[in-house]
N, C-alpha and C positions, 0 to 999 in steps of 0.2 A: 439434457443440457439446453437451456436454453439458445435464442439467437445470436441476442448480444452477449452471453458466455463465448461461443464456437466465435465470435468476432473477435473478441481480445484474446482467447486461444492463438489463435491465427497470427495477430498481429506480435505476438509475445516469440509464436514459434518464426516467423521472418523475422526477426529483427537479427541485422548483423551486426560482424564486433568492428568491423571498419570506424575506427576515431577521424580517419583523414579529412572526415568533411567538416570536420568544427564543429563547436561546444552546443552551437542549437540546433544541428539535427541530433546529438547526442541527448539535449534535451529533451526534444520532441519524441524521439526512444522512449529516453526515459518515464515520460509520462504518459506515454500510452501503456508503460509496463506499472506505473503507480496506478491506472486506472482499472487494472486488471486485478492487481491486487484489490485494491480499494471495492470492487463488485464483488471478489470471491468474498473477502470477509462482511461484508452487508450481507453477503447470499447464505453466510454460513453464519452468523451474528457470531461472530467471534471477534474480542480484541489481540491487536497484535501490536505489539513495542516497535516505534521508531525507529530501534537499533536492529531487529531482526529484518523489516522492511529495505532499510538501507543496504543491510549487508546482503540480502537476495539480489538489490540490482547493482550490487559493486559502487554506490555511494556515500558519504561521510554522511550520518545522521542529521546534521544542519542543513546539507543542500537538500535532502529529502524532505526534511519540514520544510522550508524554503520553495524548493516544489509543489508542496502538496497546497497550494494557494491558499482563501481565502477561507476562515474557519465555516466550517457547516458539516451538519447531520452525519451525514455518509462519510466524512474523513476521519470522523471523533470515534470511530471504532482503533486509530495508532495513538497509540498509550506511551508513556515512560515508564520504565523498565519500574522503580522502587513502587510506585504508589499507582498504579496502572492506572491512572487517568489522564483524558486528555491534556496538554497545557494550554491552556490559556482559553480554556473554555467557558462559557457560564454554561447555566444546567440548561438553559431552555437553545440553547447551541448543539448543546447533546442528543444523538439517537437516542428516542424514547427507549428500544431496548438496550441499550449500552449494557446496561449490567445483568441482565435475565440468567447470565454466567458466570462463574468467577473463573473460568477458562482464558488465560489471555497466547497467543501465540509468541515465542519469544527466540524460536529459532528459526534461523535464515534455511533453515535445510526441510522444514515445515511448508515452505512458499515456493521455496526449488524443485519440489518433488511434487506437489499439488498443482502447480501451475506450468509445468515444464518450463521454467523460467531458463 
């Protein structure tokens, strides 16, 4: 495992469930656990669906796209569920390996179990 692996491990195994501090350290949670994912599947070239993303960190699939910021490479690996491709991507936005699989991830129990999410 790499280093910046064991650092998002890390940061994924402390994060607690305390909501009491308000929505932007919830945030800020949240996306260090988008980021975790978002490295496992670059590192493994697998795509995984929006919906199963969402549902491993206990968010509605909009605020998860909504999080996952501004289109590029490394996020164009979360897919919509019918037609497993990015939305709203052009092709030259896309990981050149995007497709080297037709393996996409599509459940939340696939990222909870791999990532001790």
């Amino acid at each position: 495992m790499s280093k910046d692996q064991e650092k998002w491990f890390d940061v994924a195994r402390s994060v607690g469930s305390d909501s009491s501090e308000g929505d932007s350290k919830d945030d800020s949670v949240i996306q260090g656990k988008i980021t975790l994912i978002r490295d496992y599947i670059n590192n493994v070239k697998t795509r995984c669906t929006y919906n199963a993303a969402a549902e491993a960190l206990g968010v509605k699939p909009a605020k998860f796209k909504k999080l996952l910021g501004d289109r590029q490479p490394e996020s164009s690996w979360f897919v919509n569920t019918g037609a497993g491709e990015p939305v709203g991507y052009a092709d030259n936005e896309k990981h050149p390996d995007l497709y080297r699989t037709t393996r996409i991830i599509t459940s939340a129990e696939v990222l909870t179990r791999n990532l001790d999410l």
